[in-house]
N, C-alpha and C positions, 0 to 999 in steps of 0.2 A: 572889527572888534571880535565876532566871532571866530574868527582865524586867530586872531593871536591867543585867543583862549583856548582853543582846541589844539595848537603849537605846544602853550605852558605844559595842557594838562597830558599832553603826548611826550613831554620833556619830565615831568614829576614822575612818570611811569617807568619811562627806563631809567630816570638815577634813580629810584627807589630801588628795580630789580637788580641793576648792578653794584648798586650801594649793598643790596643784603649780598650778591654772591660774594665782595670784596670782604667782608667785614665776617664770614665765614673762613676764607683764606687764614686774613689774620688771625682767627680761633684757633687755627690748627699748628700757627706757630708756634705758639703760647702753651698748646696741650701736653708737649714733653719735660719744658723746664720746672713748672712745678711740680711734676711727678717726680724731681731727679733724687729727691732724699729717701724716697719710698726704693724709687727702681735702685738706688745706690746699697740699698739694705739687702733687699729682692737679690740682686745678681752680683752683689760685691764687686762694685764697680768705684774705679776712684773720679774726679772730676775731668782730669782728661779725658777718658772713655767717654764722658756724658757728656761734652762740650763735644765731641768728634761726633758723637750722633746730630747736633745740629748742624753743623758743615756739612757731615754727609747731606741733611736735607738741603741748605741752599745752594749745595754744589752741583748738588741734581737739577735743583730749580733754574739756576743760572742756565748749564746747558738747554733743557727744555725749554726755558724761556725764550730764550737765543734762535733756536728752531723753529717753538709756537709761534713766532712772530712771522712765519713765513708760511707757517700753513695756515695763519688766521686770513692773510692778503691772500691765498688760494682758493680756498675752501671757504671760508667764512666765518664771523667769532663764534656764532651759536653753537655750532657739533663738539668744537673746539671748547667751549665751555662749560657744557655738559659734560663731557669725556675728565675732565678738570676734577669737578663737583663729585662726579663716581669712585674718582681714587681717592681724594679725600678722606672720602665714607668708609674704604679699604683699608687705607692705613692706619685707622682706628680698628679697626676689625683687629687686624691682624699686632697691633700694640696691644690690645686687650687678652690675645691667646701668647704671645709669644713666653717662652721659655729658658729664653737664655741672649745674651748679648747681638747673639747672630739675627736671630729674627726681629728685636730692637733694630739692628741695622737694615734690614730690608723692609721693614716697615716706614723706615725714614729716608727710603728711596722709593718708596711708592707713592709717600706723601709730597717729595720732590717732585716728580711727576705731575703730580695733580697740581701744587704750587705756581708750578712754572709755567702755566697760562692764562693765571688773571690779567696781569699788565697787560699783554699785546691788548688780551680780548677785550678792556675794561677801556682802555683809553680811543681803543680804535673806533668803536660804539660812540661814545662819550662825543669824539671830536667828531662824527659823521651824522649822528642822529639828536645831539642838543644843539639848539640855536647859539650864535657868537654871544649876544646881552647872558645869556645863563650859564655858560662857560665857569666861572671864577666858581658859581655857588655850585654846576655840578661837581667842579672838584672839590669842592670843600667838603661836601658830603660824601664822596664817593670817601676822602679820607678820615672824615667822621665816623664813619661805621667800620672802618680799618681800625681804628682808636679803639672803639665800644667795643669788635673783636677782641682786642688785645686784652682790655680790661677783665673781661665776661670769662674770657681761659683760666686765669689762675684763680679768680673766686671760685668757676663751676666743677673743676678738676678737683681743686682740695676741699671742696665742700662736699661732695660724691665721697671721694676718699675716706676722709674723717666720717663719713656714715655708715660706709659700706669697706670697699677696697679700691683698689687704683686698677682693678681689671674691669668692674663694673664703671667707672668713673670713662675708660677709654669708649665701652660700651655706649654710654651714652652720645658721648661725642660724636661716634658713628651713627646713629637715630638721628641728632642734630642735622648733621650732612644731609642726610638724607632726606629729611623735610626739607631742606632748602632745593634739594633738584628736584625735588614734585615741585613745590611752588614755580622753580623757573620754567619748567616744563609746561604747567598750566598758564603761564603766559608766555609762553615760548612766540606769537605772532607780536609780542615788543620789542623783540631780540632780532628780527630778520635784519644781515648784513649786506645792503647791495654790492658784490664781491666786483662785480662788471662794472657799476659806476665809479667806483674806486679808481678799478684801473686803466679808466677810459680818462678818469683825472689825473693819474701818474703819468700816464704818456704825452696830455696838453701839458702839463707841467717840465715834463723832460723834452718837448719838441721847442715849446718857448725859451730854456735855457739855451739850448743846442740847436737852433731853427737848420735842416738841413742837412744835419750831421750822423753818425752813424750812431743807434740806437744805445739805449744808458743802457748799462750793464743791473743788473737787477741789487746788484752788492756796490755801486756806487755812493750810496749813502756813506759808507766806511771810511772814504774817503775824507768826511768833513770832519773838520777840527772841534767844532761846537757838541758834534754827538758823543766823541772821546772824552771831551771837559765833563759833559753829562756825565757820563759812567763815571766815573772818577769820581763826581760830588755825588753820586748815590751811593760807591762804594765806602765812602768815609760815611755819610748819612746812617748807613743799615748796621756799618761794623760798630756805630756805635751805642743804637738803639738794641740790637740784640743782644750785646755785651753787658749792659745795666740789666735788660731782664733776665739774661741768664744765670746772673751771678751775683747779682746786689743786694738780693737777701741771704745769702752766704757770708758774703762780704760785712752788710752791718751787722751779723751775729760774730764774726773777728772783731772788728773797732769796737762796734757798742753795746755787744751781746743780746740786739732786739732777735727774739726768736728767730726761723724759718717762715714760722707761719706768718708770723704778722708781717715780715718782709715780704712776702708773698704778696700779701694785700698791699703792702705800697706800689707794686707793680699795678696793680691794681687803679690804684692811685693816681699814675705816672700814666697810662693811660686814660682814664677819665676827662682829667687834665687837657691833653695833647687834643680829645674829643671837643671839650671846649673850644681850647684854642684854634682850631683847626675851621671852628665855625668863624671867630674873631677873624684868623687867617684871610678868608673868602671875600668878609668885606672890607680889609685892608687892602687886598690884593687888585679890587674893582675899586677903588678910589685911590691908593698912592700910586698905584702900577709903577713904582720903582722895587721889585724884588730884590733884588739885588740888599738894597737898602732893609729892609724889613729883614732877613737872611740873618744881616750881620749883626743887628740888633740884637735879633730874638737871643744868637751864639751864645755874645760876648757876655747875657744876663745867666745863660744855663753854663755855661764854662765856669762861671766864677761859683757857682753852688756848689759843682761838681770837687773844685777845687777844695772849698771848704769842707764837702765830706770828706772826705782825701786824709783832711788835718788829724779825725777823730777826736774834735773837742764843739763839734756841732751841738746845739744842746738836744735832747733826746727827743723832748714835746713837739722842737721844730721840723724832725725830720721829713713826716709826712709833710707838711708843707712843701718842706724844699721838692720833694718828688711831682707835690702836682705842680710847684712851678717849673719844673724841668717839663713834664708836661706836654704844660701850657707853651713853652718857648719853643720845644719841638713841632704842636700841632700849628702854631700861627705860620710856621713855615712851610709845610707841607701847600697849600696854593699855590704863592708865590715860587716853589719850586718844582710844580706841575706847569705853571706857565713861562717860564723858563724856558723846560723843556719844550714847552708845540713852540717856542718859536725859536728852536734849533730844527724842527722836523719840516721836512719835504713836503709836499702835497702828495696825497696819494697813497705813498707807503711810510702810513702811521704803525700798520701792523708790525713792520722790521725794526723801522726805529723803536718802538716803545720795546720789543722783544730785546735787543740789545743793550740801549742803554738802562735798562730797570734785571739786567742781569747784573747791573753791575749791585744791586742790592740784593740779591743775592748771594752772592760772592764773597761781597763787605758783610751777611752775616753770616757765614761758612767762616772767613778767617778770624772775625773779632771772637766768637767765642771759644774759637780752639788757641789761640792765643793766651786769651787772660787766664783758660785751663788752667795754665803751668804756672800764670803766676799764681793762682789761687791754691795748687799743690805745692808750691812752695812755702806759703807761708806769706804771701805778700798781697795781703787784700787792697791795700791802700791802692796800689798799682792800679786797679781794676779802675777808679776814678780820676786817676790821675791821665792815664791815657786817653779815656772816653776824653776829657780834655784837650786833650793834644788832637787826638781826631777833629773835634768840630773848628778849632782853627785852621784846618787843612777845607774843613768846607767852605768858611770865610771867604779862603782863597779861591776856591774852586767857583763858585756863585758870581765873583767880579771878573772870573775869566770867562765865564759863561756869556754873562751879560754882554762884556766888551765884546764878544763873539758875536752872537746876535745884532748886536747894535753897527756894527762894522757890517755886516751881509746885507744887513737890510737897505745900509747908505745908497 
């Protein structure tokens, strides 16, 4: 008894610490798009440019990502996630002095950088250092506090703003940061990555596959079919979650003339929600263990809102609603598509795999809101739900190929 108590309380410790560094990541997504009416005034900027600054950052993240995943299996997730945590704090720094378009962009490649190594470093911890029973809830929480990240940005950016200015407002973000790598650093001995057990399990893993045979290639994983399906369903996941917070309160001030600000706060909203859900998710995911199933459900409920914004004859009072049930139907998914994933992943090298496939959420949200840009330059706000739309049917698809992937390897 005393062992499995000392287990728990060894397991609440590290999803707490990587629960806050995740759910700081998420802050830093968040901390440009509701700036963009300010920065759009500031440097005369049209909506293209300002959707190109988010690309810029997940297109960074993507590669970094891709990369960190191989020096997290080398080196280890801790150095690696401190290094993360530092730029962060930079690229608030340097959003709060910049001056002109160009330093807006290099600001959003520093913040790339920093981005682009939670996944490897957050899942490889998670899957090496929580026990299998805590699994389901450490993911639900690790995406919990991804959600409250989300929510916490566009309240604390334009609420700074509207008191002071939007240089002071980055300012702080950068202090946030920063408090969060003292705390990690103060418990930095919950973070140690045994880097050599790892990979003393990737090679029992690859000699039991190959008993005999000449040694895996370190890039074999790339090979399987299941880790491409993965990326693919994060890519539609991210392009279409970024896409609504980029633009959907631009979007309801065309159809239904609800300000900026208060659209803001629906983002707001739209995360809260997804925080929820995402707690629901965990214990769904630990008693249906059909993902798959859960997946399609949550879609088919957030596709049909999405559609009816779309209409522009939603009634006004309901819209917050609709936002937190989109949500709520986003976050019950996030488990059931964390577990998905470990069982497209190898033993061993979790660090590659998660760096790979969770680039592809990066990528999905570098193209979704340089996309909807244009249509939003256009004149075509409706598009902007309509597509997010069309995205999560493509997840539908993507989650039953997954599943049948997995389910086949395992036979």
């Amino acid at each position: 008894m005393t062992d499995a108590l000392s287990r728990r309380a060894s397991d609440v410790r590290v999803i707490a610490l990587l629960s806050l560094a995740h759910g700081s990541s998420h802050f830093f997504h968040l901390i440009l798009p509701p700036m963009f009416p300010w920065l759009k005034d500031a440097f005369a900027l049209n909506y293209a440019e300002l959707g190109l600054l988010m690309s810029v950052f997940f297109v960074v993240s993507a590669m970094v990502q891709a990369a960190s995943g191989f020096l997290v299996d080398r080196i280890g997730a801790r150095p690696v996630l401190f290094a993360g945590v530092g730029l962060l704090a930079l690229a608030a720094l340097m959003f709060s002095q910049s001056h002109g378009y160009v330093m807006l962009i290099f600001g959003a490649v520093i913040a790339g950088c920093g981005n682009g190594i939670f996944h490897p470093v957050d899942f490889t911890l998670i899957n090496h250092k929580i026990s299998p029973p805590n699994l389901p809830y450490a993911y639900s929480m690790h995406g919990v506090t991804g959600y409250l990240g989300w929510a916490a940005a566009p309240a604390f950016m334009v609420a700074i703003t509207e008191l002071s200015d939007w240089r002071i407002a980055f300012l702080s973000a950068a202090a946030l940061e920063a408090i969060v790598l003292l705390i990690l650093w103060l418990n930095k001995s919950q973070l140690i990555d045994d880097v050599k057990a790892r990979q003393e399990q990737s090679d029992s893993h690859a000699q039991a596959a190959n008993p005999g045979g000449i040694p895996t290639s370190a890039f074999a994983f790339l090979k399987l079919t299941a880790v491409w399906l993965c990326w693919v369903f994060f890519f539609f996941s991210m392009a279409t979650t970024s896409s609504l917070q980029s633009f959907a309160p631009s979007a309801l001030l065309k159809i239904y003339d609800v300000p900026v600000s208060v659209g803001s706060y629906f983002i707001t909203l739209l995360a809260l929600g997804s925080a929820g859900g995402t707690l629901l998710g965990g214990y769904l995911a630990s008693k249906i263990q059909l993902p798959e199933k859960i997946v399609t459900t949550c879609l088919i409920f957030t596709t049909a809102i999405c559609l009816l914004l779309a209409t522009g004859i939603a009634p006004l009072d309901l819209i917050p609603i609709f936002f937190v049930g989109i949500g709520i139907g986003f976050g019950v998914i996030a488990p059931s598509r964390d577990l998905l994933v470990k069982s497209a992943t190898p033993q061993g090298v979790a660090g590659r795999v998660y760096g790979i496939i969770y680039s592809g959420i990066d990528l999905g949200a570098a193209i979704g809101p340089f996309i909807f840009g244009f249509f939003m330059d256009a004149g075509l706000p409706r598009a902007l739900f309509i597509g997010i739309a069309l995205f999560q049917l493509m997840i539908i698809v993507m989650a039953f190929k997954v599943s049948s992937n997995a389910k086949r390897a395992s036979a």
